[in-house]
C-alpha positions, 0 to 999 in steps of 0.5 A: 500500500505504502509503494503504491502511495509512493508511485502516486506521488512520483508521478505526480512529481513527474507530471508537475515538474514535466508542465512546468518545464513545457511552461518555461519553453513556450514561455521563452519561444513566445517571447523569442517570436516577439522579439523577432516580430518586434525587431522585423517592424522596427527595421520596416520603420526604419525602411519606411522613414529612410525612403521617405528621407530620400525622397524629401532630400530628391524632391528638394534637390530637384525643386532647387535645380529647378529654381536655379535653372529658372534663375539662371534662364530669368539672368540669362533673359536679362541679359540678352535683353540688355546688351541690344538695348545698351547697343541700341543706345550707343547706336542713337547716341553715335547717330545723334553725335556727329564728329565735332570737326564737320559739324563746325565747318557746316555751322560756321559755312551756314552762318557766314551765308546767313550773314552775306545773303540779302539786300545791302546799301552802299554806304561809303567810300573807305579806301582805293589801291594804288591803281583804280578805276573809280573817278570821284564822281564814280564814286559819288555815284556809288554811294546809294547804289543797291545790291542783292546777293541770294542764291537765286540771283546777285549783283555784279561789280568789277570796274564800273558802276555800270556793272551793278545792272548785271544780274548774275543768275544762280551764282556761287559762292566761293570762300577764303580766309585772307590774312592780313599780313598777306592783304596788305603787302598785296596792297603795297601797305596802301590800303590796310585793315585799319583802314577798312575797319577790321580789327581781327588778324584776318578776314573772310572773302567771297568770291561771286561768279555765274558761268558768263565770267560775270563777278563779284568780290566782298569781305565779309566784316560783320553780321550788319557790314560787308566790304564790296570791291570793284576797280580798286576801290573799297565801299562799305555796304550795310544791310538794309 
């Protein structure tokens, strides 16, 4: 009886300590399963948020690019546009600024034109070279006389003053500077600038002639006053 009761109890032993143990091995293969899945979504977060890094990093790399290009496409514009404008500019400011040398010449040709066109009055007598042709009386009757110089038509005058009825028709008009030096030795210091009025070292000259060999000399004094010669005799004209 008493053996009976002692192999119960053995196998009772038995069968506790068994379960215990099977407890303990499904306890720690649950708990190794856990660790295993917890470990596969860790690295599926870590996946996760690494893709979703780069593609905020591609998609700012690639809003950049775009904006550089679209910068240096704005810059590039830019660019073009001004360097015709800064050409065109330089173009009309060329055109607008012709050289200094000719446009003197034709304001200083426009202005002397300006000044011997019109109608002119013979005033007085100044002075006659060492030969003349012109009488007192020639002379007398100078004084008064009328002449016009335009480009149509002018007056000419050589030796007499009869020649003031000549009408020269489409004349030109040629001018030279004479020197004063030069004027006087000419005129063997008989008639000089002081005796004419002209107190500049040299003085302008305009020659007068049509294609018949008709003829005309004056100096040109002032705006208001010409010197008109003819026969070896100096008259002052003033404008009218």
């Amino acid at each position: 009886m008493k053996r009976r009761i002692i192999s119960i109890g053995l196998i009772f032993t038995m069968v506790f300590f068994s379960g215990c143990s099977n407890g303990k091995e499904n306890k720690g293969q649950t708990n190794t399963k856990e660790t295993q899945e917890a470990s596969k979504q860790s690295d599926s977060n870590d996946s996760t948020k690494s893709q979703e890094t780069s593609k905020d990093d591609s998609s700012n790399t690639t809003k950049q690019g775009s904006d550089d290009s679209t910068a240096n496409t704005s810059t590039g514009n830019n660019k073009a546009q001004t360097k015709p404008e800064s050409q065109q500019k330089q173009k009309s400011q060329n055109t607008q600024q012709p050289e200094k040398g000719k446009t003197e010449t034709s304001t200083e040709s426009n202005k002397s034109k300006q000044i011997y066109m019109g109608n002119w009055v013979v005033k007085k007598y100044l002075a006659s070279s060492s030969i003349s042709t012109f009488s007192q009386d020639d002379i007398n009757n100078m004084i008064g006389k009328n002449l016009t110089f335009a480009q149509e038509k002018a007056n000419s005058f050589k030796e007499s003053v009869s020649d003031l009825n000549i009408i020269m028709n489409n004349p030109v008009y040629e001018e030279s500077r004479v020197e004063k030096n030069s004027f006087e030795e000419d005129n063997k210091n008989r008639v000089t600038f002081e005796k004419l009025g002209i107190s500049s070292d040299y003085i302008t000259a305009v020659n007068i002639k049509d294609t018949k060999g008709n003829s005309c000399l004056i100096y040109i004094k002032d705006d208001n006053t010409l010197i008109l010669v003819g026969g070896g005799a100096y008259f002052q004209l003033d404008r009218i």
